[in-house]
C-alpha positions, 0 to 999 in steps of 0.5 A: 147438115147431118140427116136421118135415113130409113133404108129398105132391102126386099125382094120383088118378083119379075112379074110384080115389078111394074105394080111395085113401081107403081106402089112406090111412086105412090107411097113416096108421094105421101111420104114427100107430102107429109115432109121427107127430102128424098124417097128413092127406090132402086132396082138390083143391076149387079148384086151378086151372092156372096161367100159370105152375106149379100144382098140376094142372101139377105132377102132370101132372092129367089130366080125369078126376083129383084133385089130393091134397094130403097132409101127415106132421108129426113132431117132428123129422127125426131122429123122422121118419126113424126112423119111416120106417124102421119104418113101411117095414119094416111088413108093412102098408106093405112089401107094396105094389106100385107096380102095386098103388096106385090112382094112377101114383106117377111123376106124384107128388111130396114133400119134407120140410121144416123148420117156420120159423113155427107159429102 
């Protein structure tokens, strides 16, 4: 069964933590509602600089921030981008307001990706 993922890498303040956790509980729960199988957040534990490129490089980290780490699963991308579309139309979702989040969103990054091995 191959799926579809978005993933997420941005940088949190230490202070805004709590506020993010609390705003991703509640966006996983429109994304799950309007019908993806997995929405997963994580926080940075062992992520170190690189010589090259990193987590913290990429997002730009800053001393008193956390590395997120963040992941949607669908089963297609076809079911990915349906779902999209409605969870952006939710009131719950569409009322954000850039200055609203508690982390700069031009320091994040994401993509979609297709599944090559699933275990």
């Amino acid at each position: 069964m191959s799926r579809y993922v978005d993933g997420f890498v941005l940088a949190v303040p230490k202070a805004n933590l709590e506020a993010y956790r609390k705003m991703a509980e509640e966006a996983g729960k429109v994304w799950m509602e309007h019908g993806a199988l997995e929405y997963i957040e994580c926080v940075g534990d062992d992520v170190q600089p690189g010589k090259v490129t990193s987590f913290p490089q990429a997002v730009q980290l800053k001393d008193d921030e956390v590395v997120i780490f963040s992941w949607i699963v669908y089963k297609s991308r076809q079911q990915r981008d349906e779902i999209n579309e409605k969870v952006m139309k939710d009131s719950r979702i569409a009322g954000y307001k850039p200055e609203d989040m508690p982390f700069d969103g031009m320091r994040m990054f994401w993509g979609g990706f297709e599944t090559v091995v699933e275990l």
